[in-house]
DORO-851337 format. One line per 4 residues: number of its first residue (from 1); their letters; for each residue x, y, z of N, C-alpha, C, O. Coordinates in nm, 3 decimals. Layout:
NUM) a) X:Y:Z:X:Y:Z:X:Y:Z:X:Y:Z; ...
REM end
This chain:
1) xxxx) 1.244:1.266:-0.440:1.144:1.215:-0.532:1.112:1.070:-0.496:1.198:1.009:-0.432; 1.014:1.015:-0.525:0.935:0.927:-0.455:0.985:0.811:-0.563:0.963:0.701:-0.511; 1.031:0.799:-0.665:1.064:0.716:-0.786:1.179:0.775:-0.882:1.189:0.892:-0.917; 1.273:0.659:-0.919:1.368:0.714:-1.030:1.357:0.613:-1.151:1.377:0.495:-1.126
5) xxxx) 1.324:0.653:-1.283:1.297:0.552:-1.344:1.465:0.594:-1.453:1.496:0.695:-1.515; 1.526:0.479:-1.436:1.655:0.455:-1.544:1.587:0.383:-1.665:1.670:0.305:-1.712; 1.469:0.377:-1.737:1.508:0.290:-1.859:1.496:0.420:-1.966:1.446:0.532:-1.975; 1.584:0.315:-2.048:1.585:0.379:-2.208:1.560:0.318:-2.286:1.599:0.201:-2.280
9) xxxx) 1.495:0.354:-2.381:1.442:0.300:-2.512:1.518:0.196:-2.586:1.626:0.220:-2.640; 1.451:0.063:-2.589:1.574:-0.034:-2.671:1.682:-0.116:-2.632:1.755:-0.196:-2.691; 1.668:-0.050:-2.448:1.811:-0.097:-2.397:1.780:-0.240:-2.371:1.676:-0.295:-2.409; 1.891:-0.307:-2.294:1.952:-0.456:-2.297:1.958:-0.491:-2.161:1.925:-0.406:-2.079
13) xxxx) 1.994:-0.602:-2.124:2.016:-0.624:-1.994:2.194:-0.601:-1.971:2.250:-0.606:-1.861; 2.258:-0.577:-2.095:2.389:-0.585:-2.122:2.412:-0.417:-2.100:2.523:-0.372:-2.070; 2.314:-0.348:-2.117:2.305:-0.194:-2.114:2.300:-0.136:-1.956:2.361:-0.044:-1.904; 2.210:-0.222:-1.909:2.205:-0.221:-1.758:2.348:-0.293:-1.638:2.358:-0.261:-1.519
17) xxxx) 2.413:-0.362:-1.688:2.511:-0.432:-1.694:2.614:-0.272:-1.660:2.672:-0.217:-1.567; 2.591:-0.254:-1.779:2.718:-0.145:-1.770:2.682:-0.025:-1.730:2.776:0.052:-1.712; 2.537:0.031:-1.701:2.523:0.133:-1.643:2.543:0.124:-1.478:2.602:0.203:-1.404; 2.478:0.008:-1.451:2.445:-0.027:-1.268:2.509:0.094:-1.191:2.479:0.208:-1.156
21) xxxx) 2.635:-0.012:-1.185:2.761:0.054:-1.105:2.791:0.227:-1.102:2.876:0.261:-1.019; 2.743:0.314:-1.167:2.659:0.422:-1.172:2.576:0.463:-1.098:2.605:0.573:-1.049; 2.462:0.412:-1.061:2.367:0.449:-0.996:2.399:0.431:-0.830:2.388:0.321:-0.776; 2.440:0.550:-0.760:2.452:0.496:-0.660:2.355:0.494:-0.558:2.381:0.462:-0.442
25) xxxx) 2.208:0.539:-0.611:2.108:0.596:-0.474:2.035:0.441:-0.541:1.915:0.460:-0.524; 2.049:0.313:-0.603:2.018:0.225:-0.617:2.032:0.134:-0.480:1.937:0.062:-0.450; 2.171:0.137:-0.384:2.206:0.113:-0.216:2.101:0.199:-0.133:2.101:0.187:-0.011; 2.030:0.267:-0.184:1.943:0.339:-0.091:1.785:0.319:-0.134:1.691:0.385:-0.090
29) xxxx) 1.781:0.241:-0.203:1.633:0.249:-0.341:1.565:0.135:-0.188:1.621:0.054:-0.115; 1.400:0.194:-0.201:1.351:0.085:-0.157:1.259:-0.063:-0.213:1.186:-0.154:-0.175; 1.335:0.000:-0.346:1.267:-0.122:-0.462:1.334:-0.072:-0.554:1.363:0.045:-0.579; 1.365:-0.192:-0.620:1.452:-0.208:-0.759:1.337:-0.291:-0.856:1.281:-0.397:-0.830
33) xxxx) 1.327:-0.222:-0.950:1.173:-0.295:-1.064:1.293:-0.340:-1.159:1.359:-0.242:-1.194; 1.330:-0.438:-1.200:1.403:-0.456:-1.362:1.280:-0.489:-1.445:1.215:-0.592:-1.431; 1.261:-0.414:-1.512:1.148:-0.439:-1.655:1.289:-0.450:-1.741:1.350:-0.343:-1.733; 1.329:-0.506:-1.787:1.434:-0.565:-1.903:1.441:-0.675:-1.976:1.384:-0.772:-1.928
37) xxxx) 1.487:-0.688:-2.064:1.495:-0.845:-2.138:1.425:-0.821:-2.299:1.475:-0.856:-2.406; 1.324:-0.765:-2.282:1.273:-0.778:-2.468:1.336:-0.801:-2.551:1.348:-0.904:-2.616; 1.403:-0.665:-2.560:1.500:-0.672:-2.632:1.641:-0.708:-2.662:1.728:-0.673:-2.741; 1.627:-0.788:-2.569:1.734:-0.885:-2.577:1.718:-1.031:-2.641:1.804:-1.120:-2.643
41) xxxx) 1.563:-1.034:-2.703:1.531:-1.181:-2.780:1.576:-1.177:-2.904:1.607:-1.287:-2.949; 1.599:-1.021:-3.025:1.619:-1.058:-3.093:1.819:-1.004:-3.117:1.880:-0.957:-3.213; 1.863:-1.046:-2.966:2.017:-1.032:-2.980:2.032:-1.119:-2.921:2.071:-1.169:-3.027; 2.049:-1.248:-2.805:2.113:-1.288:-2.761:2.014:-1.439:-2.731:1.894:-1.432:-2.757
45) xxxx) 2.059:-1.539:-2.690:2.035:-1.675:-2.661:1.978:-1.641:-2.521:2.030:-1.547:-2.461; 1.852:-1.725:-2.451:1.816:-1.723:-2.330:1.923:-1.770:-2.200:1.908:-1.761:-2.079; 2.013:-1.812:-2.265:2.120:-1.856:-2.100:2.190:-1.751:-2.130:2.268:-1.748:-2.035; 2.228:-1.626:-2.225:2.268:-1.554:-2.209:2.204:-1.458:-2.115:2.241:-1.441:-1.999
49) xxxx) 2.102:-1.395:-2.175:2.046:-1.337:-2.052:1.987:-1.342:-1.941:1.939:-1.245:-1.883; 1.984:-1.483:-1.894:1.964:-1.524:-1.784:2.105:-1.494:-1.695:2.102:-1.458:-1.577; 2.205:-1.511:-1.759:2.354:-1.484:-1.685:2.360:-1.323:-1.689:2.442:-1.274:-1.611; 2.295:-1.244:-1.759:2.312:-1.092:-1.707:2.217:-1.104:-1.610:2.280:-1.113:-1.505
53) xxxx) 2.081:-1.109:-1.582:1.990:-1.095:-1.504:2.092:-1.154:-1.334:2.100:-1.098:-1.225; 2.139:-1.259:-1.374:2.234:-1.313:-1.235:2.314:-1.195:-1.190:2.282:-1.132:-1.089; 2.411:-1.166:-1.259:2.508:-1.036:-1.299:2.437:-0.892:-1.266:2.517:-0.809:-1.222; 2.315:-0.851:-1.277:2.254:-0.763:-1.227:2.195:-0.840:-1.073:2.262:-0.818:-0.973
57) xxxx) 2.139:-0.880:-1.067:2.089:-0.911:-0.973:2.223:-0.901:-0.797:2.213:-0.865:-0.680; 2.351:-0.969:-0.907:2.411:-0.994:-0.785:2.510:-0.801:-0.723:2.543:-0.748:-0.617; 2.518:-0.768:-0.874:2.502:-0.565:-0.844:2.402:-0.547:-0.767:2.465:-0.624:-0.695; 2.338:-0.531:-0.727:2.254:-0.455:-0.639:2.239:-0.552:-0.494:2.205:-0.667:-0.465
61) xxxx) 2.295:-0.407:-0.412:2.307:-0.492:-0.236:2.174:-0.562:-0.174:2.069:-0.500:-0.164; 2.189:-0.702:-0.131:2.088:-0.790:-0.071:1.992:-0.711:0.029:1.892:-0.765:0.076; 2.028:-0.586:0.058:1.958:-0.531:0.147:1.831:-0.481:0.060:1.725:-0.474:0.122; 1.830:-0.448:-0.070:1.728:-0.399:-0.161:1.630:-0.536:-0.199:1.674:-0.644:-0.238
65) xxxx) 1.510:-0.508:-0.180:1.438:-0.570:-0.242:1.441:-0.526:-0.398:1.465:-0.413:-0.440; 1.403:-0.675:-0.497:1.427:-0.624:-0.655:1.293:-0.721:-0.693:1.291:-0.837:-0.653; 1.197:-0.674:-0.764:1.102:-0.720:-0.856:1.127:-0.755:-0.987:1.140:-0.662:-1.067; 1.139:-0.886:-1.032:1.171:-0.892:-1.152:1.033:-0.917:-1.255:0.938:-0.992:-1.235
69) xxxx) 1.054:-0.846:-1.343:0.899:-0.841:-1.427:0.912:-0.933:-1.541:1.010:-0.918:-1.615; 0.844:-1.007:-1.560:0.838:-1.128:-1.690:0.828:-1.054:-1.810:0.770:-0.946:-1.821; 0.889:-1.120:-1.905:0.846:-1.032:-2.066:0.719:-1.014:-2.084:0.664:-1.125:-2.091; 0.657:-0.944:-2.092:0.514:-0.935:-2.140:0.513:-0.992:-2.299:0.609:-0.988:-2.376
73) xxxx) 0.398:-1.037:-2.324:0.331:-1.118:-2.469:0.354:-1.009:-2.586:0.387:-0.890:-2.584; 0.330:-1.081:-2.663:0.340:-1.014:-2.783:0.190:-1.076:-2.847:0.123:-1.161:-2.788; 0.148:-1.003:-3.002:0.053:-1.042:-3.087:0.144:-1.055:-3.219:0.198:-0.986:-3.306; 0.124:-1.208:-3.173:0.218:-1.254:-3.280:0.187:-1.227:-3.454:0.263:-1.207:-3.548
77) xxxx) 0.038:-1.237:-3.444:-0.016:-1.219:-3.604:0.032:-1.079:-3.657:0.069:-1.060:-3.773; 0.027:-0.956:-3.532:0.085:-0.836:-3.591:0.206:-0.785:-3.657:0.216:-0.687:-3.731; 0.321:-0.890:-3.606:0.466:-0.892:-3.623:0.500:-0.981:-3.722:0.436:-1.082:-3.755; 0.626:-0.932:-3.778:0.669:-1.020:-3.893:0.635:-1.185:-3.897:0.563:-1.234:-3.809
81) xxxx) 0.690:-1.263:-4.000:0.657:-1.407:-4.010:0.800:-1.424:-3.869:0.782:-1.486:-3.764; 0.880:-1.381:-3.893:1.020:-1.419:-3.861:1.022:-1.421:-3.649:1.092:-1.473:-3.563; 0.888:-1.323:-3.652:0.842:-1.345:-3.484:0.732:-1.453:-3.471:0.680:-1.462:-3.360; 0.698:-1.518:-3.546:0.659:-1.642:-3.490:0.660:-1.745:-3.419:0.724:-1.835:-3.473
85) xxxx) 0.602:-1.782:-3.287:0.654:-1.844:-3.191:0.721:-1.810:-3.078:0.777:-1.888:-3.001; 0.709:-1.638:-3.064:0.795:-1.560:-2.998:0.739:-1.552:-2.837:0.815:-1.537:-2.741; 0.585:-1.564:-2.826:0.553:-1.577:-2.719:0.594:-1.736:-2.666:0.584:-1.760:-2.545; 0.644:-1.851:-2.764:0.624:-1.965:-2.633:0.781:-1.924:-2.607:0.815:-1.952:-2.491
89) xxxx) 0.896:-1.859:-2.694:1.003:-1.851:-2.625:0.990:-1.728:-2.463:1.054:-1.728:-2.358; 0.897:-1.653:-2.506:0.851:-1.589:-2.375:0.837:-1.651:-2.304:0.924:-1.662:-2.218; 0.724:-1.724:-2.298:0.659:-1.765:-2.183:0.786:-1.906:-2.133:0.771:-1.940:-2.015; 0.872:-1.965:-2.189:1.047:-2.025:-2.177:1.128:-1.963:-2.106:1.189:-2.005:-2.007
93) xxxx) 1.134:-1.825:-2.171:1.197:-1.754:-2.065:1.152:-1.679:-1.951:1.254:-1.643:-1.893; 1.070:-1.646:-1.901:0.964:-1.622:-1.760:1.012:-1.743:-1.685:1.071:-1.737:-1.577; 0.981:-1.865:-1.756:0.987:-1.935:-1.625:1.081:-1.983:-1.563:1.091:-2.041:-1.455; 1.198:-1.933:-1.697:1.357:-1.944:-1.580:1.368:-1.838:-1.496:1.410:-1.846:-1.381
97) xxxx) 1.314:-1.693:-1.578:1.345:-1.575:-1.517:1.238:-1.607:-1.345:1.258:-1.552:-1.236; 1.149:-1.695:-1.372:1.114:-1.668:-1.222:1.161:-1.861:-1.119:1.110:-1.905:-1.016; 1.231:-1.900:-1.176:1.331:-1.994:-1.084:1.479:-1.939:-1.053:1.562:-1.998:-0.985; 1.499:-1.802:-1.123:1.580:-1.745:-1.088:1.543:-1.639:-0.939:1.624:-1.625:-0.848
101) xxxx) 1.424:-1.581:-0.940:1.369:-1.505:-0.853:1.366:-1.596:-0.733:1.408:-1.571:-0.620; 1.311:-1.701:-0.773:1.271:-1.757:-0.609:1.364:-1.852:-0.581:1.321:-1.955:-0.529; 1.533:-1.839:-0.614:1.643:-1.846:-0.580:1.705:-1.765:-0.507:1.795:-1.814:-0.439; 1.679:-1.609:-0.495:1.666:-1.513:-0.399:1.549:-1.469:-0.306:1.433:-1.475:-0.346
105) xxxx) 1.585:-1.417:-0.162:1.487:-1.445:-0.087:1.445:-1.350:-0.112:1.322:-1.360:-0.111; 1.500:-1.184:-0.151:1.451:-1.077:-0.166:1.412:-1.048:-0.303:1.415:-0.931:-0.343; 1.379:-1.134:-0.372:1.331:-1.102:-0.523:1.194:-1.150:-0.555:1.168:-1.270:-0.539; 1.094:-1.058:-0.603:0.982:-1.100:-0.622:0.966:-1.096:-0.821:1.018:-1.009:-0.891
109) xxxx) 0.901:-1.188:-0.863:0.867:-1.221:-0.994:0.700:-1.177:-1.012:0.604:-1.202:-0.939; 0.707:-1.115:-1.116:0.573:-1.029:-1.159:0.572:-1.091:-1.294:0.672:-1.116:-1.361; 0.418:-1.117:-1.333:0.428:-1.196:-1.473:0.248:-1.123:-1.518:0.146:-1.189:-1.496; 0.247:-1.007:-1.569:0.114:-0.967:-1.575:0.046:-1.053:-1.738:-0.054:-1.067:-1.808
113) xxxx) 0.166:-1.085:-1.725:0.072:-1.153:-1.884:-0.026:-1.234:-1.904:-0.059:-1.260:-2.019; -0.081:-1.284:-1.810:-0.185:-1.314:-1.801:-0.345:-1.245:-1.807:-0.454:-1.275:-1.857; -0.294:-1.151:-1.734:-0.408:-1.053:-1.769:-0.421:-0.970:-1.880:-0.508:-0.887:-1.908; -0.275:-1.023:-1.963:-0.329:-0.922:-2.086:-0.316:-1.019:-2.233:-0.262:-0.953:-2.323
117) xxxx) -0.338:-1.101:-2.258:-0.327:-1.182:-2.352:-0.481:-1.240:-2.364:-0.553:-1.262:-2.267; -0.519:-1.260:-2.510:-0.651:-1.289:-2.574:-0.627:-1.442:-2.571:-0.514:-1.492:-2.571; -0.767:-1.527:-2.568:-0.773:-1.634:-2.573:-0.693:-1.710:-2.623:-0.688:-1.831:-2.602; -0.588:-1.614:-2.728:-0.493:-1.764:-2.835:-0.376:-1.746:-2.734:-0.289:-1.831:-2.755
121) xxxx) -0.346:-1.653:-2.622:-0.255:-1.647:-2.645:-0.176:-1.516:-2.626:-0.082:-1.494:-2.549; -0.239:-1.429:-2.721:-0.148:-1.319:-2.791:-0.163:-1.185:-2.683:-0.257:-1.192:-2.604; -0.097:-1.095:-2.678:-0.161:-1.005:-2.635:-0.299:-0.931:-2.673:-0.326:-0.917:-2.792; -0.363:-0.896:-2.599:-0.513:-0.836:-2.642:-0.478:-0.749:-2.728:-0.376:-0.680:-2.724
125) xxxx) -0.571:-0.747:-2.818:-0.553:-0.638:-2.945:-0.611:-0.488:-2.861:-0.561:-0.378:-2.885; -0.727:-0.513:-2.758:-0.770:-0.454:-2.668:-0.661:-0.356:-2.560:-0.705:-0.250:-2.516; -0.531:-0.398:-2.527:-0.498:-0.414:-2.434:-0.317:-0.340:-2.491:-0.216:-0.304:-2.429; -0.358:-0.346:-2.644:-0.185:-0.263:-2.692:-0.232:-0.181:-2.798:-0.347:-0.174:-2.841
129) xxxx) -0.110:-0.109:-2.845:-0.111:-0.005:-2.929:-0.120:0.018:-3.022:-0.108:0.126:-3.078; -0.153:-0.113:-3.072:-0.151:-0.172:-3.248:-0.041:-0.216:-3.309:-0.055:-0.289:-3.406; 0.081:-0.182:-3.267:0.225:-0.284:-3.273:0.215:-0.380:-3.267:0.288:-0.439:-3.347; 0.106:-0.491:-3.160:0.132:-0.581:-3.131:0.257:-0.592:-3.028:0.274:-0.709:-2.992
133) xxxx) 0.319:-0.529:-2.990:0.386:-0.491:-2.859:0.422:-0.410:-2.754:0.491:-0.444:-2.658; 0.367:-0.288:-2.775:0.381:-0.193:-2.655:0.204:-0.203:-2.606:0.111:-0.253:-2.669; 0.204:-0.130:-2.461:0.061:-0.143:-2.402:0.007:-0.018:-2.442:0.065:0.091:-2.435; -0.101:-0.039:-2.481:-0.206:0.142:-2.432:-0.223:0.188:-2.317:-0.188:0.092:-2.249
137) xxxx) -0.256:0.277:-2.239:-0.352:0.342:-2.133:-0.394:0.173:-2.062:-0.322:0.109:-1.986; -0.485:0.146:-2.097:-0.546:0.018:-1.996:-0.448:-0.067:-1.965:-0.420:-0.094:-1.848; -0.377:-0.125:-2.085:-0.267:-0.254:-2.068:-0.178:-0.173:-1.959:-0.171:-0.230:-1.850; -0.121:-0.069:-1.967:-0.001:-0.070:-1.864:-0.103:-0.002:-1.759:-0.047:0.028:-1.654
141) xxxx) -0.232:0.028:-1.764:-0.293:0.024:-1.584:-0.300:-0.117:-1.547:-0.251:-0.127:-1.434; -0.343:-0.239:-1.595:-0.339:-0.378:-1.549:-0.150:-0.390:-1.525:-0.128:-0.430:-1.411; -0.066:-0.373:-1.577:0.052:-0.395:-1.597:0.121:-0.359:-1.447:0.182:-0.435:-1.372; 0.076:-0.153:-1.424:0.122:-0.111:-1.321:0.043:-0.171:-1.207:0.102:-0.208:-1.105
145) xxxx) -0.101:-0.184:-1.222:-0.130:-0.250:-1.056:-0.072:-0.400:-1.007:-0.058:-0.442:-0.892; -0.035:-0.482:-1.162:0.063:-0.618:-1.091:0.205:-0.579:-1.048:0.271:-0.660:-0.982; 0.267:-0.434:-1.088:0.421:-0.391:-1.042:0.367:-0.375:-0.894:0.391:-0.460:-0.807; 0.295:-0.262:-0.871:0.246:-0.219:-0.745:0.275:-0.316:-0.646:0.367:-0.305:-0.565
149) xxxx) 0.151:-0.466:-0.655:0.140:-0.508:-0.575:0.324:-0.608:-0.551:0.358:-0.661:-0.445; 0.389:-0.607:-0.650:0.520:-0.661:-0.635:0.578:-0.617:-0.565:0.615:-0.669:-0.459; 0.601:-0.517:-0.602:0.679:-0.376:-0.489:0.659:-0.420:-0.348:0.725:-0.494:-0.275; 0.537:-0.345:-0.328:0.482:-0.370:-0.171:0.526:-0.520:-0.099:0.564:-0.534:0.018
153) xxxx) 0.507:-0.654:-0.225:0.498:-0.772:-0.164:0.720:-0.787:-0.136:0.790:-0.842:-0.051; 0.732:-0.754:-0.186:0.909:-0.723:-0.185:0.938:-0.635:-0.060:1.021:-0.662:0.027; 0.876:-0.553:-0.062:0.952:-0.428:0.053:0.903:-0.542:0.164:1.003:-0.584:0.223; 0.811:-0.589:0.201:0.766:-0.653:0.279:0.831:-0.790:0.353:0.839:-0.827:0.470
157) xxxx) 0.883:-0.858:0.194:0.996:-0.976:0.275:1.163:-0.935:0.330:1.251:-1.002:0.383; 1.153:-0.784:0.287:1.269:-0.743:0.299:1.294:-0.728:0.420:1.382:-0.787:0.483; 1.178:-0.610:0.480:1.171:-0.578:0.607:1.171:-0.679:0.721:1.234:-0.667:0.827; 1.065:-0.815:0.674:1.059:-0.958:0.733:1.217:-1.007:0.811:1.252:-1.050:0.921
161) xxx) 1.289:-0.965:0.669:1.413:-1.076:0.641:1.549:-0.940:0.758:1.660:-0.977:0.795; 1.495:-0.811:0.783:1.562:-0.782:0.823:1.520:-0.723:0.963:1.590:-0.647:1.030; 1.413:-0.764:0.992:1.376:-0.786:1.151:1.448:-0.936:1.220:1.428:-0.965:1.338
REM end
């Protein structure tokens, strides 16, 4: 099969943590995507999961290229009072999560949130499901063509790095 997708609903980077070591066709994967972290804002402090993301990162053999994907935005007006402000801790944590990436030579950082957030900010009301946090149909086609081109741009320094 051309793709194995491990996520589950809700999980953690602490979830991935303890599954990894499990997966063993991950030594054979020619791309590793971590989409992880969301839900880890309303459990844990950002240097916490910046130290699993290390901790995963350093699980999986240097020979794999790994794409790390930025939290995508939220619409903050849709979500409780108590998520207020939740995108600037996003957009806080992206930009460690990608000084962490380009600390490895084989890790590429994907941050589609740009293309999907409305003038304030928020995610497009256009662009999600009415949660205010998951994507519709369009949002995760803009979403998947910025993974895409990650992928490719990853397999690419890999191969670079191992010529």
């Amino acid at each position: 099969c051309p793709s194995v997708n491990y996520g589950i609903g809700s999980d953690t980077t602490v979830g991935v943590l303890e599954r990894l070591a499990k997966y063993r066709c991950v030594s054979r994967a020619s791309a590793v995507v971590l989409v992880i972290g969301s839900n880890d804002l309303d459990r844990r402090g950002d240097d916490e999961i910046i130290t699993n993301y290390q901790r995963i990162l350093a699980a999986i053999p240097r020979s794999v290229p790994v794409v790390c994907n930025a939290i995508l935005p939220v619409n903050e007006p849709l979500l409780p009072a108590s998520d207020r402000g939740a995108n600037a801790r996003i957009q806080g944590f992206n930009a460690r999560l990608k000084a962490l990436c380009e600390g490895d030579s084989r890790c590429v950082f994907v941050d589609a949130g740009p293309r999907l957030v409305d003038s304030e900010g928020n995610l497009s009301t256009t662009l999600q499901d009415g949660d205010g946090v998951h994507l519709n149909s369009e949002g995760n086609r803009i979403w998947i063509d910025e993974l895409r081109a990650a992928v490719r741009k990853a397999q690419s320094i890999v191969s670079f790095l191992a010529s």
